[in-house]
C-alpha positions as CSV (number, residue, x, y, z in Angstrom):
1,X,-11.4,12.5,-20.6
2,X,-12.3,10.9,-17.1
3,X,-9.7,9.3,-14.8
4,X,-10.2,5.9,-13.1
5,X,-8.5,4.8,-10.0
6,X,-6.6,1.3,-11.0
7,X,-6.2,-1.0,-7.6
8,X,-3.4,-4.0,-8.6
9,X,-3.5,-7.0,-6.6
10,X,0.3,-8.4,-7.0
11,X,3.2,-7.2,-7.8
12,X,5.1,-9.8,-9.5
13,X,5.8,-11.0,-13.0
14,X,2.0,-10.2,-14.4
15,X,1.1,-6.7,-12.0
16,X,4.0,-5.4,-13.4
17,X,2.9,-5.8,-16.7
18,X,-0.3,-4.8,-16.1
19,X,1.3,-1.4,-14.2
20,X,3.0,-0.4,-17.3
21,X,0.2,-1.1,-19.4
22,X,-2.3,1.2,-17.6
23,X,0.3,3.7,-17.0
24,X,0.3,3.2,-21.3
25,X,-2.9,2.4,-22.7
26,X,-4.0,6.1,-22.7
27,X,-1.4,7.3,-25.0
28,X,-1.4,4.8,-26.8
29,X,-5.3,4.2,-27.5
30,X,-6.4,7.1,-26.7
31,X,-8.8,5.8,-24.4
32,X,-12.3,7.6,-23.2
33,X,-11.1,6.7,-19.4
34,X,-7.8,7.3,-18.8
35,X,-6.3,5.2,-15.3
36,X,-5.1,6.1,-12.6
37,X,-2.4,3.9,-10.5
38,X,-4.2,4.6,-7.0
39,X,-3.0,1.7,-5.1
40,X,-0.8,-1.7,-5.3
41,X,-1.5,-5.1,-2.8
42,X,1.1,-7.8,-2.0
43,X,2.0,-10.5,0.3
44,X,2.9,-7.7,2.7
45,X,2.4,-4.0,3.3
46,X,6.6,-3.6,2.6
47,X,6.2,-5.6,-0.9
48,X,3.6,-3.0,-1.7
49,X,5.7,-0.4,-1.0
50,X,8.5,-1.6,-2.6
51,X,6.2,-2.0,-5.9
52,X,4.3,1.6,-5.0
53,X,7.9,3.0,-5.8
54,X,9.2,0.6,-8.5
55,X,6.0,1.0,-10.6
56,X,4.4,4.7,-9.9
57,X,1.1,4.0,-7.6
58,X,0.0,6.7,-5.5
59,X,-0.5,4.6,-2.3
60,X,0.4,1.0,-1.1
61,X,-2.3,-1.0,0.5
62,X,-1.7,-3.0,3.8
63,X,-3.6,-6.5,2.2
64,X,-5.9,-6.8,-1.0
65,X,-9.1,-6.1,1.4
66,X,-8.4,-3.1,1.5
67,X,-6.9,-2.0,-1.7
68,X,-10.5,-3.5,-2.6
69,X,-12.1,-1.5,-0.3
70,X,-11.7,1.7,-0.5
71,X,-13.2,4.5,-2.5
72,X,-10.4,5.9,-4.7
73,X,-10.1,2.6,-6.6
74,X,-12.4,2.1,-9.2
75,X,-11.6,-1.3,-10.5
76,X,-9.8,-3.9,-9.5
77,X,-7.1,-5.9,-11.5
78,X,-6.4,-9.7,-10.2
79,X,-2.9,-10.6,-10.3
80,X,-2.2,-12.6,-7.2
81,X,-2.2,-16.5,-7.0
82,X,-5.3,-18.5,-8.2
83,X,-6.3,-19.6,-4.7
84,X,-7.3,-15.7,-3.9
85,X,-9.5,-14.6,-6.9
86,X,-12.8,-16.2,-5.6
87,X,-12.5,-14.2,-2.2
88,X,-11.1,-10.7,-3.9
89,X,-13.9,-10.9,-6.9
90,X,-16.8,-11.6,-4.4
91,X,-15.6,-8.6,-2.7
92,X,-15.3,-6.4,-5.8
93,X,-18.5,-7.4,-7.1
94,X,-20.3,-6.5,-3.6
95,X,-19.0,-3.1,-3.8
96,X,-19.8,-2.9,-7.9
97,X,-16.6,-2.7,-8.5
98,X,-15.3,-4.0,-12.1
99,X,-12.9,-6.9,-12.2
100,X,-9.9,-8.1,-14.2
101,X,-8.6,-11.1,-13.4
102,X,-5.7,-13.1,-14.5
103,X,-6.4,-16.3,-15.7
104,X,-6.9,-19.7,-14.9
105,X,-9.9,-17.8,-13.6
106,X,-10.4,-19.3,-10.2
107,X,-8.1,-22.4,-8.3
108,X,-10.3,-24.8,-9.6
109,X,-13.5,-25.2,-12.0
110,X,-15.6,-25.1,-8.7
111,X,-13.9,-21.8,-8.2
112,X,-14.3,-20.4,-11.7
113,X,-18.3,-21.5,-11.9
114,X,-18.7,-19.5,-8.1
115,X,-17.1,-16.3,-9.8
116,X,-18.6,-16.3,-13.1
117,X,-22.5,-16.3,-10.8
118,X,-21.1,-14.1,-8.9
119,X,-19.8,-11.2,-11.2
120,X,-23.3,-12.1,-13.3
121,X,-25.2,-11.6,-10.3
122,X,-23.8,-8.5,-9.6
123,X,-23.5,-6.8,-13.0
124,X,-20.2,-6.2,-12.9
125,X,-17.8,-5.4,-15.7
126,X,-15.5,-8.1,-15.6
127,X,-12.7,-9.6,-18.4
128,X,-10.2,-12.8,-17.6
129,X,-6.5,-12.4,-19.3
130,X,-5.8,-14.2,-22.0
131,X,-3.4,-11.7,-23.8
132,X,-1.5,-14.3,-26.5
133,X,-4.9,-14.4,-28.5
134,X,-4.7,-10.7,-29.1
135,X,-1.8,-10.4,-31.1
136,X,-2.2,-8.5,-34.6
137,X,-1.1,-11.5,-36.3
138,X,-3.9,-14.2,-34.1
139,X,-6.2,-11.5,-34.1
140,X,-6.0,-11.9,-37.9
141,X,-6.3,-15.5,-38.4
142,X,-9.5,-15.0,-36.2
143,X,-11.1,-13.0,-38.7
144,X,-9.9,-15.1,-41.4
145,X,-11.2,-18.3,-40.4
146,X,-14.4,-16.4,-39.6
147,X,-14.7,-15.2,-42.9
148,X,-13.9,-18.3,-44.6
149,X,-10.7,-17.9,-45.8
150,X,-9.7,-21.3,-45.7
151,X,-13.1,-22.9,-46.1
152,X,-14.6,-25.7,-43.5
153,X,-12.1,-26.1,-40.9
154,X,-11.4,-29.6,-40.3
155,X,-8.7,-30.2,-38.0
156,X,-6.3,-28.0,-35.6
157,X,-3.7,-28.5,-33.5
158,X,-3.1,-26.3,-30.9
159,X,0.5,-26.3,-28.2
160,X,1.8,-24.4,-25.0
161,X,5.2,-25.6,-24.7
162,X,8.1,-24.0,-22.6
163,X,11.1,-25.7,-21.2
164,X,11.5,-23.5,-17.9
165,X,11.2,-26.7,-16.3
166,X,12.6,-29.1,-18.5
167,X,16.0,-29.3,-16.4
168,X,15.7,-32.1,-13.9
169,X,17.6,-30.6,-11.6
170,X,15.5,-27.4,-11.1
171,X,14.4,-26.8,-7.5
172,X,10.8,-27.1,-6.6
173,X,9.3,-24.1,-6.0
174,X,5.2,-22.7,-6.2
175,X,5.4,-23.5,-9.2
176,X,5.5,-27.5,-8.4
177,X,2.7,-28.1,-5.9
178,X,-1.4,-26.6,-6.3
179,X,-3.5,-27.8,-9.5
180,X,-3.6,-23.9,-10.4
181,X,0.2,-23.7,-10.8
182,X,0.8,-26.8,-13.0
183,X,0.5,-27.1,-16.4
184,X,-3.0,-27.3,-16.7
185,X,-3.3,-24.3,-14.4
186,X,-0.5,-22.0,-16.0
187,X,-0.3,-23.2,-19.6
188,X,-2.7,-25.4,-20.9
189,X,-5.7,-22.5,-20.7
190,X,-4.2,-20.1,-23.4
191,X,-4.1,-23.3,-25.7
192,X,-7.6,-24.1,-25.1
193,X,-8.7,-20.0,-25.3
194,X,-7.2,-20.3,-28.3
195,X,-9.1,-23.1,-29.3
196,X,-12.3,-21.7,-28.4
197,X,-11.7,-18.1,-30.0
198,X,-10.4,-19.6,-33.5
199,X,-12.5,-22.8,-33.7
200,X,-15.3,-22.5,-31.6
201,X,-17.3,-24.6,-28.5
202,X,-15.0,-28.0,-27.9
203,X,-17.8,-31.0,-27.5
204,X,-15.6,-33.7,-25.7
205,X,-11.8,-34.9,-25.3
206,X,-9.8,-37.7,-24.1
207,X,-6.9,-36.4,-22.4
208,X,-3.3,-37.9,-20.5
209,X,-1.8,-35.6,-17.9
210,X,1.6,-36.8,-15.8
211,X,4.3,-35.7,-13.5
212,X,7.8,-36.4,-15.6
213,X,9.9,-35.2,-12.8
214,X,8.3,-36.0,-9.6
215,X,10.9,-35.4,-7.4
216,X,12.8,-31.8,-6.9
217,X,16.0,-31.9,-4.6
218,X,14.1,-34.3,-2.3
219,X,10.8,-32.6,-2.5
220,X,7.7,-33.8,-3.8
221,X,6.3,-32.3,-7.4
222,X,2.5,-32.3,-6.8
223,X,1.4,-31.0,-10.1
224,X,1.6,-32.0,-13.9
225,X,4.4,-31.5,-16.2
226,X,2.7,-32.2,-19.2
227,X,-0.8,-33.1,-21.2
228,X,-2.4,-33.9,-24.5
229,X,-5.7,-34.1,-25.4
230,X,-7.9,-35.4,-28.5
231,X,-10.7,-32.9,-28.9
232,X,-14.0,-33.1,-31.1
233,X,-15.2,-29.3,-31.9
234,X,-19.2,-28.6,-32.2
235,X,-18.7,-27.9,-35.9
236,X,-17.3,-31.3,-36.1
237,X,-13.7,-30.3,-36.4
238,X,-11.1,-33.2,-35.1
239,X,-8.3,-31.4,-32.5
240,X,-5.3,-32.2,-30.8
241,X,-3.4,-29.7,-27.9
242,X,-0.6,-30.2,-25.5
243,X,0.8,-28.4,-23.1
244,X,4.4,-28.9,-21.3
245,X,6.5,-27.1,-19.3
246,X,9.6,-29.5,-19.9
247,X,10.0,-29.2,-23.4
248,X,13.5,-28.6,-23.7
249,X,14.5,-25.9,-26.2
250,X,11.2,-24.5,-26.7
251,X,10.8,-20.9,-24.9
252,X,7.4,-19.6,-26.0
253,X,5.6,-22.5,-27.7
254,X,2.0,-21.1,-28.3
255,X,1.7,-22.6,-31.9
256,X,-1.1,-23.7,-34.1
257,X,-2.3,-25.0,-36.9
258,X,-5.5,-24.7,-39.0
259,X,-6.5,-27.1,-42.0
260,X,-9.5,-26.1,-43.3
261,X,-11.2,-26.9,-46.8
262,X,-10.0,-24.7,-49.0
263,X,-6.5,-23.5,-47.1
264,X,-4.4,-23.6,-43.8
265,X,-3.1,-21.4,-41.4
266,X,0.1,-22.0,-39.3
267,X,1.3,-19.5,-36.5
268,X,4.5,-19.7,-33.6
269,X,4.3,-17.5,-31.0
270,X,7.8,-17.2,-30.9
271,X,8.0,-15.3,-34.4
272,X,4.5,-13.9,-33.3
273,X,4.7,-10.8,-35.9
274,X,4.0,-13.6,-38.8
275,X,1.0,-15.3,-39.9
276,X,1.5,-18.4,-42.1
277,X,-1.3,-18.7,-45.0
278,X,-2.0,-21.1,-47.5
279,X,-5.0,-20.7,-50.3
280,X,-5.6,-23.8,-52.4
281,X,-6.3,-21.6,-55.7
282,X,-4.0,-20.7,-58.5
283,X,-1.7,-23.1,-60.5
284,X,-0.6,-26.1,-58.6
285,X,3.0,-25.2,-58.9
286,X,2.7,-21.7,-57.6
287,X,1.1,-22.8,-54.7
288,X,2.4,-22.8,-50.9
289,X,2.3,-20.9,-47.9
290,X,3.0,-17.7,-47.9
291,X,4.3,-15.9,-44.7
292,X,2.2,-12.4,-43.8
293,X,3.9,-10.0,-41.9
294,X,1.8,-8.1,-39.6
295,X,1.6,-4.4,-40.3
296,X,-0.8,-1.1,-40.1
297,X,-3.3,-3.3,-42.4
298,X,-3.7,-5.6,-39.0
299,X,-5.8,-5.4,-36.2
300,X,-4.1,-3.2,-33.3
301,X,-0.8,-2.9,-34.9
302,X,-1.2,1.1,-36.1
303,X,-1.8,2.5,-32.4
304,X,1.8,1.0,-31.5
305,X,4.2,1.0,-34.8
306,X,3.7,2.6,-38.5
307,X,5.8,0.6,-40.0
308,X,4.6,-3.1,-41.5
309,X,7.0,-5.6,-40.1
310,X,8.6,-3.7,-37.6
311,X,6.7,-5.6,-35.0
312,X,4.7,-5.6,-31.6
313,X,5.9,-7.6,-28.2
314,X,4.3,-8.8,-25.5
315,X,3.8,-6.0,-23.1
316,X,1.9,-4.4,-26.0
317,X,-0.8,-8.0,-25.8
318,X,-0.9,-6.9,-22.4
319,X,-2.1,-2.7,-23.4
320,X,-4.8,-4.3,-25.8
321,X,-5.7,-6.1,-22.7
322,X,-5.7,-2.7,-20.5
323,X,-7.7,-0.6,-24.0
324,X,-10.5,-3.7,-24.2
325,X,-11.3,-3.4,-19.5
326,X,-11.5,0.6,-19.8
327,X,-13.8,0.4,-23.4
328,X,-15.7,-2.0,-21.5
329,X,-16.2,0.3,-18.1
330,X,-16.9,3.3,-20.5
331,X,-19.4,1.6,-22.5
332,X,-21.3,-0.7,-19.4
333,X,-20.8,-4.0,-21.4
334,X,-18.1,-6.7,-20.7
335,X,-16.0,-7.4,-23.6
336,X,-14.6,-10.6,-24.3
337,X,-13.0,-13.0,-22.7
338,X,-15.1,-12.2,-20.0
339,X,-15.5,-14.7,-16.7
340,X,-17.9,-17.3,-18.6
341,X,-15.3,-17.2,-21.3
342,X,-12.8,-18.0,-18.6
343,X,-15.2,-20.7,-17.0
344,X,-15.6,-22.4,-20.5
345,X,-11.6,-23.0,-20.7
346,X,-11.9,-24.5,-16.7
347,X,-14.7,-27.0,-17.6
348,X,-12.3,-28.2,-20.1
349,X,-9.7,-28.7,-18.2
350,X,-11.7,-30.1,-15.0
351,X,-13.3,-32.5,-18.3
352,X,-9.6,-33.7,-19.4
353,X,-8.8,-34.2,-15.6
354,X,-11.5,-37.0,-15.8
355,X,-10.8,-38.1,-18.8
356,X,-7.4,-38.6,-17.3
357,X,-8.8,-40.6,-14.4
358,X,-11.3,-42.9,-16.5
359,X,-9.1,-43.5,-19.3
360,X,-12.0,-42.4,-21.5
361,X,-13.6,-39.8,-23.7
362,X,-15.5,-37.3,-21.3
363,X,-17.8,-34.4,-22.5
364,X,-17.2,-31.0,-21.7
């Protein structure tokens, strides 16, 4: 086993979960590389600190320049607003350094295209985070649909829906102004990397975004609330997905739904240990879907829980996550979602932002 130094850029909600899940993933996995939490970045050198002690990092860097900098980290995990990762992966990537970053993968698709040439350019190892996909139980329809379980897919229908804005009353916050931040920026692109990863290459859509609530206690809302969007898939495959962050009584919305020729697939993040299947075979009055609950059987299940049923959560998306960055240091050869898998998610959204402002049916 080698050690790798592990430099965190952000210490909120998502470099906490990253923290835990490097300080994890070798037990768990088993891992070649096993990481080393050298040093955290914040908004300011006391922020680091505080997170240094909270989450177990050997030092606490003054600013992400020179967390990025120096020697005795390794590779560099994004986890700071979407308005710094162009600067902090151009850096990385001049040193060689490999990059995870949180997605969307840049502040806009401008953004995302400049990092994806850049990390290419470079060589770097690099992976964006889209950690619902790799549930056992999505991980499973995946293969499924792959295989052709359920035949031809013809249609999906894809949603990211939570309601932690759905009051009216809410205060406005970071969360209300910057296109990275809005629905589009925070919720829509696990949708559409879902999308992708079950369906395949979307060909155009036709897309409404708006602002429900544009005022917060006398301050402007500068960012969407909510989205749909028609989509036509490559393989010819019709598609709908919407996004909301006001959609009251719905906490963790990532649910779709696959018709395909011979069956269906149906899947709710929110019960995200069960896979809904349906085979059109057998006599007609035996037939329905039939709810699969994810066990040892599954992919990535065994490593965290023996027993079928029992369950995985989300800090353990986030350890598959931490297992796929060090396999792909170890082995030289960026896993998916890399950066161009990141940048195919933002030219969707940048092509439903024009669709949005034409009123028509723009290609990606």
């Amino acid at each position: 086993m080698t050690d790798i130094g592990i430099g965190i850029i952000g210490g909120g909600y998502m470099g906490k979960a990253h923290s835990v899940a490097f300080s994890a993933v070798g037990a768990v996995f088993g891992t070649a590389l096993r990481p080393r939490l050298e040093m955290i970045a914040a908004l300011s050198p006391a922020s680091a600190e505080r997170y240094r002690k909270a989450f177990g990092f050997r030092r606490a860097a003054k600013d992400w320049a020179a967390l990025v900098a120096d020697p005795a980290v390794q590779a560099v995990v994004i986890a700071s607003p979407p308005d710094t990762h162009l600067d902090i992966t151009r850096a990385a990537a001049a040193l060689g350094k490999p990059v995870f970053c949180e997605k969307p993968l840049g502040a806009s698709v401008e953004d995302a295209r400049a990092m994806t040439d850049v990390v290419e350019a470079a060589g770097v190892i690099n992976m964006i985070g889209f950690n619902y996909i790799r549930t056992p139980a999505s991980q499973f329809a995946r293969r499924l649909v792959a295989e052709g379980a359920i035949g031809d897919v013809t249609w999906f229908r894809g949603e990211h829906t939570e309601d932690f804005y759905a009051n009216p009353t809410a205060p406005a916050s970071w969360r209300t102004s910057g296109d990275g931040n809005g629905t589009m920026g925070d919720l829509a692109p696990h949708m559409i990397n879902a999308a992708l990863a079950l369906i395949g290459p979307i060909n155009s859509v036709m897309a409404e975004i708006e602002t429900v609530h544009s005022d917060r206690d006398g301050v402007s809302v500068t960012n969407d609330d909510q989205a749909q969007m028609m989509c036509r898939f490559s393989n010819g495959a019709m598609g709908h997905l919407f996004f909301s962050r006001i959609a009251t009584g719905r906490k963790m919305g990532y649910i779709y739904e696959i018709t395909g020729t011979k069956g269906a697939i149906r899947f709710n993040q929110e019960d995200q240990n069960a896979l809904w299947l349906y085979k059109a075979e057998g006599p007609e009055a035996e037939r329905g879907f039939r709810q699969i609950l994810t066990g040892p059987a599954h992919p990535d299940y065994e490593p965290f829980c023996l027993g079928p049923g029992h369950g995985t959560g989300y800090q353990d998306q986030i350890i598959i996550e931490a297992r796929d960055f060090l396999e792909a240091i170890d082995t030289g050869q960026s896993k998916w979602p890399t950066f161009r898998d990141g940048l195919a998610v933002s030219e969707i959204v940048a092509a439903a932002r024009a669709s949005q402002a034409t009123g028509r049916w723009v290609s990606v």
